[in-house]
C-alpha positions as semicolon CSV with decimal commas, in nm:
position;residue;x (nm);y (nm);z (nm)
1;X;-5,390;2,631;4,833
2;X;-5,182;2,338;4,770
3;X;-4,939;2,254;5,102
4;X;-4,700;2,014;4,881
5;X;-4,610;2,310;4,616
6;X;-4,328;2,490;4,686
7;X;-4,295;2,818;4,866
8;X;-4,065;3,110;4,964
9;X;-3,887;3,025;5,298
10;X;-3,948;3,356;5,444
11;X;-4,258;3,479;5,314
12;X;-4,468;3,180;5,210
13;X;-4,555;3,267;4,883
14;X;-4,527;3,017;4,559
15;X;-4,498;3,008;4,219
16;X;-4,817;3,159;4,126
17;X;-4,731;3,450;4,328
18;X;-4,347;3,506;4,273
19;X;-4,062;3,350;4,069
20;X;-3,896;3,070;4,306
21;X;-3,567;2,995;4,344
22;X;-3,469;2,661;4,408
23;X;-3,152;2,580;4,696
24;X;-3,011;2,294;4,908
25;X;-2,914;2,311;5,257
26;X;-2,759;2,020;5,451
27;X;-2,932;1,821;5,207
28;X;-3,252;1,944;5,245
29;X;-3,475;2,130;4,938
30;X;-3,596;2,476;4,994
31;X;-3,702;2,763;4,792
32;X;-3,658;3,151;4,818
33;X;-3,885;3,405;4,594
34;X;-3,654;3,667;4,404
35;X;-3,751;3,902;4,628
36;X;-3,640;3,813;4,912
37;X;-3,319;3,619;4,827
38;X;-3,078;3,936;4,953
39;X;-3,230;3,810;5,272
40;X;-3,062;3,489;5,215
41;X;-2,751;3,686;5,081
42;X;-2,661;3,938;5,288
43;X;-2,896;3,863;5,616
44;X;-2,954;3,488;5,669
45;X;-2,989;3,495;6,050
46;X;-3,334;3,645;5,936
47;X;-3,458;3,349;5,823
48;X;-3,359;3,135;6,158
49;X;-3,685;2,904;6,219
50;X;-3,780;2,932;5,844
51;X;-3,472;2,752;5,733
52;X;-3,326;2,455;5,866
53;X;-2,958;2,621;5,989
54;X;-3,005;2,981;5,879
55;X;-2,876;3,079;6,237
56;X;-2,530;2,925;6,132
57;X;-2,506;3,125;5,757
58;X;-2,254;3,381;5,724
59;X;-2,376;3,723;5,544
60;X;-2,185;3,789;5,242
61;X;-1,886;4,020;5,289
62;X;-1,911;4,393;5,072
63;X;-1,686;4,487;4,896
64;X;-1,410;4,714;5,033
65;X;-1,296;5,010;4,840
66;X;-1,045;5,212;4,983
67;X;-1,057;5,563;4,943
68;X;-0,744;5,748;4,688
């Protein structure tokens, strides 16, 4: 196992593995595999300690539909 080649922020796992997506962050490079990017989405404090300033991400608002 290579340590330079990229991997998923939350679970570790690279290219070989998953398909990657590349993001920036305060300037920084990460990556997030496609499963796991709702994570990133809709429940960033969940990746606190696995990316730089997760704890300060917003989740995505849903859509509101209001009933007829």
């Amino acid at each position: 196992m290579e340590k330079d080649r990229p991997r998923c922020a939350y679970c570790g796992r690279d290219s070989h593995e998953v398909p990657l997506l590349a993001l920036r962050y305060h300037e920084e490079a990460a990556w997030i595999c496609s499963q796991h990017l709702p994570i990133l989405i809709h429940t960033p404090h969940q990746l606190a300690g696995k990316l730089s300033g997760a704890e300060r991400l917003a989740p995505a608002e849903s859509p509101h539909h209001d009933a007829e």
